[in-house]
C-alpha positions, 0 to 999 in steps of 0.5 A: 173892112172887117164886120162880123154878124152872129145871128143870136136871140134878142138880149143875147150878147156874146164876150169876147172868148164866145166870139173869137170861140165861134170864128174859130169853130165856123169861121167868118159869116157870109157879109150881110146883104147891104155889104156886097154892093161894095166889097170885092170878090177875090 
């Protein structure tokens, strides 16, 4: 399941070469909290 959150400024929004930017810079964000209830650690 692929799901992705930047935390930016309201009214921010991010392209597509800003996102992939980001991802290649600091790679994947923590899963919000709501999502460990269901995913699997390797």
């Amino acid at each position: 399941m692929s799901h992705h959150e930047f935390t930016k400024p309201h009214g921010v929004r991010m392209s597509d070469e800003e996102w992939k930017a980001q991802m290649a810079q600091e790679g994947e964000p923590a899963p919000a909290d709501w999502k460990r209830d269901f995913l699997i650690t390797e």
